[in-house]
Backbone bond lengths (Angstrom), bond angles and torsions (degrees), N, CA, C in turn:
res aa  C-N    CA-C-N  psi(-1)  N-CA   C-N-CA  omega(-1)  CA-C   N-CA-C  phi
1 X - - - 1.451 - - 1.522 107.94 -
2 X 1.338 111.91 137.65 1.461 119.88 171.09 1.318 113.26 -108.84
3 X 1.700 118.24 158.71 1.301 113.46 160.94 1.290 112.93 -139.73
4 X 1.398 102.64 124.60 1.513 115.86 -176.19 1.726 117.84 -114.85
5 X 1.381 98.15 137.01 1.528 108.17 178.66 1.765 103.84 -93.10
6 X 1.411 98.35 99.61 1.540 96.59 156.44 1.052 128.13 -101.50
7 X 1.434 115.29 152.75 1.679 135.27 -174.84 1.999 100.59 -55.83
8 X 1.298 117.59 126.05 1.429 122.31 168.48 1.583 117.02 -20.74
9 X 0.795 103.23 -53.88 2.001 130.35 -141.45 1.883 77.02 -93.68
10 X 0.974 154.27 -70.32 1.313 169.37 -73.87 2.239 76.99 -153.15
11 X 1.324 123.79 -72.58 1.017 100.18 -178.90 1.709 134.58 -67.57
12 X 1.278 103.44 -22.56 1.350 116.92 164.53 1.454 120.82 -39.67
13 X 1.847 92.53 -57.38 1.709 83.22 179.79 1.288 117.31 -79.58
14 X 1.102 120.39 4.48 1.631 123.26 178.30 2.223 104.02 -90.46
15 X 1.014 81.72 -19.09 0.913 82.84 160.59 1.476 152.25 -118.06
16 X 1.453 105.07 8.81 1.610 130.46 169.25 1.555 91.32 -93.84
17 X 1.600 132.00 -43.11 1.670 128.23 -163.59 1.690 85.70 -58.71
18 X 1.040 104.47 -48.49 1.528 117.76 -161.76 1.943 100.79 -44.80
19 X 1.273 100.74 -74.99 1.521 121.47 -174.19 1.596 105.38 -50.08
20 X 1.554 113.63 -35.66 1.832 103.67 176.34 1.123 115.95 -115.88
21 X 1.188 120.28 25.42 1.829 117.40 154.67 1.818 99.12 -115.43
22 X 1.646 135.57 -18.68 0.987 107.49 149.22 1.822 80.61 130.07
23 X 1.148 81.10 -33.16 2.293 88.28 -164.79 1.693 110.02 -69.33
24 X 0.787 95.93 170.00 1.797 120.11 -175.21 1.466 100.19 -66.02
25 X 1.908 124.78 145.45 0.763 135.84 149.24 1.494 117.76 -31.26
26 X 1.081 108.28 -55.69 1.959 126.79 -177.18 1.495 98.17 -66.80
27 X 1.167 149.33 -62.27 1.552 148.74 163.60 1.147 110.33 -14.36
28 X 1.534 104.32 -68.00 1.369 128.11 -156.27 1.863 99.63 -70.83
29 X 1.020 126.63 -50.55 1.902 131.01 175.34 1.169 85.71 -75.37
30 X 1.543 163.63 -44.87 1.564 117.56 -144.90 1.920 81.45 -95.48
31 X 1.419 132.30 -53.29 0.982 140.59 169.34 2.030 102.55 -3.74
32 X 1.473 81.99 -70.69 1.994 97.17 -172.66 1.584 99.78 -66.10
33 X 1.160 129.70 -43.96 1.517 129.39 160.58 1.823 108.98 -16.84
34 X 1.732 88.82 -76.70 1.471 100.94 -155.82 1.636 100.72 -63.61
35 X 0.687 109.72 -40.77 1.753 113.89 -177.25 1.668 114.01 -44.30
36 X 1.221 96.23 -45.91 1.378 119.53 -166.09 1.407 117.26 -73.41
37 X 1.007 107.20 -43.07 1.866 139.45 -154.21 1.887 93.67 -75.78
38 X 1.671 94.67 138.86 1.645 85.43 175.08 1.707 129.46 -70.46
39 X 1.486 85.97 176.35 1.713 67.70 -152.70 1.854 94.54 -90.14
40 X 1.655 94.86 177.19 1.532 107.02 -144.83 1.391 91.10 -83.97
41 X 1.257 133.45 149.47 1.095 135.46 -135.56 1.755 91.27 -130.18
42 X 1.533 98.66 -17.92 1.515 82.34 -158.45 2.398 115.84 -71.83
43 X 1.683 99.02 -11.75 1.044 108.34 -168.28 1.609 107.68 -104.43
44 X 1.263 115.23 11.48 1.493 118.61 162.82 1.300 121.61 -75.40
45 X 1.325 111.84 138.82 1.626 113.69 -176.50 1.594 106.91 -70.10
46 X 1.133 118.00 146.85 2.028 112.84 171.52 1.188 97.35 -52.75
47 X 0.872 115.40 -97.82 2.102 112.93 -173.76 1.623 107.89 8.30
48 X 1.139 118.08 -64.72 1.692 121.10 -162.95 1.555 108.13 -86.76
49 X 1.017 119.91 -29.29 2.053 134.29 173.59 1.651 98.70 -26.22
50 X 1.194 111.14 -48.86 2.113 111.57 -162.34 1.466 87.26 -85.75
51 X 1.399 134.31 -57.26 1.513 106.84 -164.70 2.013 101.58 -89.10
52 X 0.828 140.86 1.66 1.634 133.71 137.66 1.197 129.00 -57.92
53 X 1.486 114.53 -17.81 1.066 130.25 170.98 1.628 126.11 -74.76
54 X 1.552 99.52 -38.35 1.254 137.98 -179.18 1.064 100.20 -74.76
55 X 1.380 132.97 -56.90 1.737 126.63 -160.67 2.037 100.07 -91.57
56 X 1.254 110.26 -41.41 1.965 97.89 163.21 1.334 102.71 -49.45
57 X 1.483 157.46 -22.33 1.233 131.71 -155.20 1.642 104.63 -98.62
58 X 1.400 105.70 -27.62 1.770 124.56 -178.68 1.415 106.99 -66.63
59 X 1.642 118.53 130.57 1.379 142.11 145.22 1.684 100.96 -20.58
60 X 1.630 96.38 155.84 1.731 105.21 177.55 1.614 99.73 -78.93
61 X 1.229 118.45 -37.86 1.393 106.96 -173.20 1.913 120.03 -67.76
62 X 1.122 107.03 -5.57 1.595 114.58 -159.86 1.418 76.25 -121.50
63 X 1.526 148.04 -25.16 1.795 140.81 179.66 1.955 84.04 -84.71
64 X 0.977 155.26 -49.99 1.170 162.09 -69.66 1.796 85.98 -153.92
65 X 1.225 109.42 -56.95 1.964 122.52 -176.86 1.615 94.52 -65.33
66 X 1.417 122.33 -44.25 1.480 123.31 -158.73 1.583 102.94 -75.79
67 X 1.607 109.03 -40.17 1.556 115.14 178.47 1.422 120.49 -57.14
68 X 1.426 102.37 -39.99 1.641 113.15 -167.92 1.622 96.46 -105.47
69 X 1.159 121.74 29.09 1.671 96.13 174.70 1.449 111.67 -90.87
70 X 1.476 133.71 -177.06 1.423 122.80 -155.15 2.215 90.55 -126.82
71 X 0.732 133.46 97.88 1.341 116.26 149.57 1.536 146.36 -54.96
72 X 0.562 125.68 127.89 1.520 133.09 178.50 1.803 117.07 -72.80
73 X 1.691 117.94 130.02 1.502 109.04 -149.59 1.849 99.28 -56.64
74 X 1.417 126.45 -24.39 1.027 109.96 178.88 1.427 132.61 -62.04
75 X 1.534 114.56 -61.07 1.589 111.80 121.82 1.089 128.16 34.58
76 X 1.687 110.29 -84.76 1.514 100.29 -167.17 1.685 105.97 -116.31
77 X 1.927 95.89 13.07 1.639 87.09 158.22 1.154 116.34 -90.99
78 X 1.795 124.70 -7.51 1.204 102.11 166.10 1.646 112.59 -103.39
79 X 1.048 132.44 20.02 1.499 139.11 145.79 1.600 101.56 -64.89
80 X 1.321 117.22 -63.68 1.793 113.38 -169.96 1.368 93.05 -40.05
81 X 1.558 127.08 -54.47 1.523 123.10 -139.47 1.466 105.67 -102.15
82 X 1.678 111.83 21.16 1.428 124.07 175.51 1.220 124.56 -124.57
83 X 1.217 105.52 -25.96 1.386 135.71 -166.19 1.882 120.44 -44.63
84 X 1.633 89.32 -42.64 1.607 117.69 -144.97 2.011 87.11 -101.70
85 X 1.197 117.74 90.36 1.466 118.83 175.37 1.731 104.24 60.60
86 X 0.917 134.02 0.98 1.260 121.33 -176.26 1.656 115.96 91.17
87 X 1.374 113.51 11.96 1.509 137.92 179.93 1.650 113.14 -91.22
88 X 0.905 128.47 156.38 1.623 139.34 -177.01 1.623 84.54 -91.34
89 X 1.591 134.92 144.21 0.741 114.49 175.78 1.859 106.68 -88.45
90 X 1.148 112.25 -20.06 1.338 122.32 -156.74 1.605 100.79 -96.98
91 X 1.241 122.62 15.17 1.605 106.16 -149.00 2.172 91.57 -159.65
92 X 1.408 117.07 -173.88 1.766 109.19 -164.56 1.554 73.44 -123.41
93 X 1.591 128.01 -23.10 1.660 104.66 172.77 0.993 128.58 -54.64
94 X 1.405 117.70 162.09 1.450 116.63 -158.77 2.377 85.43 -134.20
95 X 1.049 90.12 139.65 1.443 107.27 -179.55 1.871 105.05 -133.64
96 X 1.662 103.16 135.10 1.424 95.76 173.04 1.318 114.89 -87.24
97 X 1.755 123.78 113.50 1.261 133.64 166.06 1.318 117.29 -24.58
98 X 1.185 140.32 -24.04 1.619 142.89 -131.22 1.648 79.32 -113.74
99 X 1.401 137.56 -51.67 1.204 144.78 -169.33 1.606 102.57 -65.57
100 X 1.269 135.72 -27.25 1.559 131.44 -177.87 1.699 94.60 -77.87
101 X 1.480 132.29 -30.25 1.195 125.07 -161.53 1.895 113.25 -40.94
102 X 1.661 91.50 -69.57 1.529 123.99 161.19 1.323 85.62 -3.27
103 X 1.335 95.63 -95.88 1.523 137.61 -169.45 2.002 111.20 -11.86
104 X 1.537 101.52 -68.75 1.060 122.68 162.11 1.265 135.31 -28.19
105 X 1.542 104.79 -56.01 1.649 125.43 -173.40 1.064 123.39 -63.25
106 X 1.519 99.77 -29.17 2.238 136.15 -134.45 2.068 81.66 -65.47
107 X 1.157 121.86 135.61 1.673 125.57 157.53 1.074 117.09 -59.53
């Protein structure tokens, strides 16, 4: 058993979600738990672990800029042709993936 002090305002709405979808107080917090909670680490490939690592540590508004930013088709033709191990997909050159990141982020 745990005991947790939640904020008023914060239990309220857990407890109106609760009252108009029909479900249990307990549903409704482990539900918002799991959603919330970082993600499980154990089924990530190594390769992706350092930049997942990187984007759990970032504010919603700076996760929020990265979601909605707009690329340009060049952009994300050289993301397509980087993407895949750091390989051209179309081509026997080999390019290091880690160098498009920069690239990617850039405003």
């Amino acid at each position: 058993m745990l005991t947790l002090q939640i904020p008023d305002p914060i239990y309220q709405r857990l407890v109106n979600t609760a009252n108009a979808t029909g479900r249990s107080l307990e549903e409704v917090m482990l539900h918002a738990l799991k959603v919330g909670s970082p993600p499980d680490w154990d089924n990530v490939p190594d390769e992706f672990k350092a930049d997942l690592a990187a984007l759990d540590r970032l504010e919603d508004e700076a996760l929020w800029k990265i979601a909605t930013a707009q690329k340009t088709l060049e952009e994300m033709t050289r993301y397509r042709d980087t993407a895949c191990c750091g390989t051209n997909w179309y081509s026997n050159s080999s390019e290091q993936s880690s160098s498009a990141i920069p690239y990617l982020n850039r405003d």
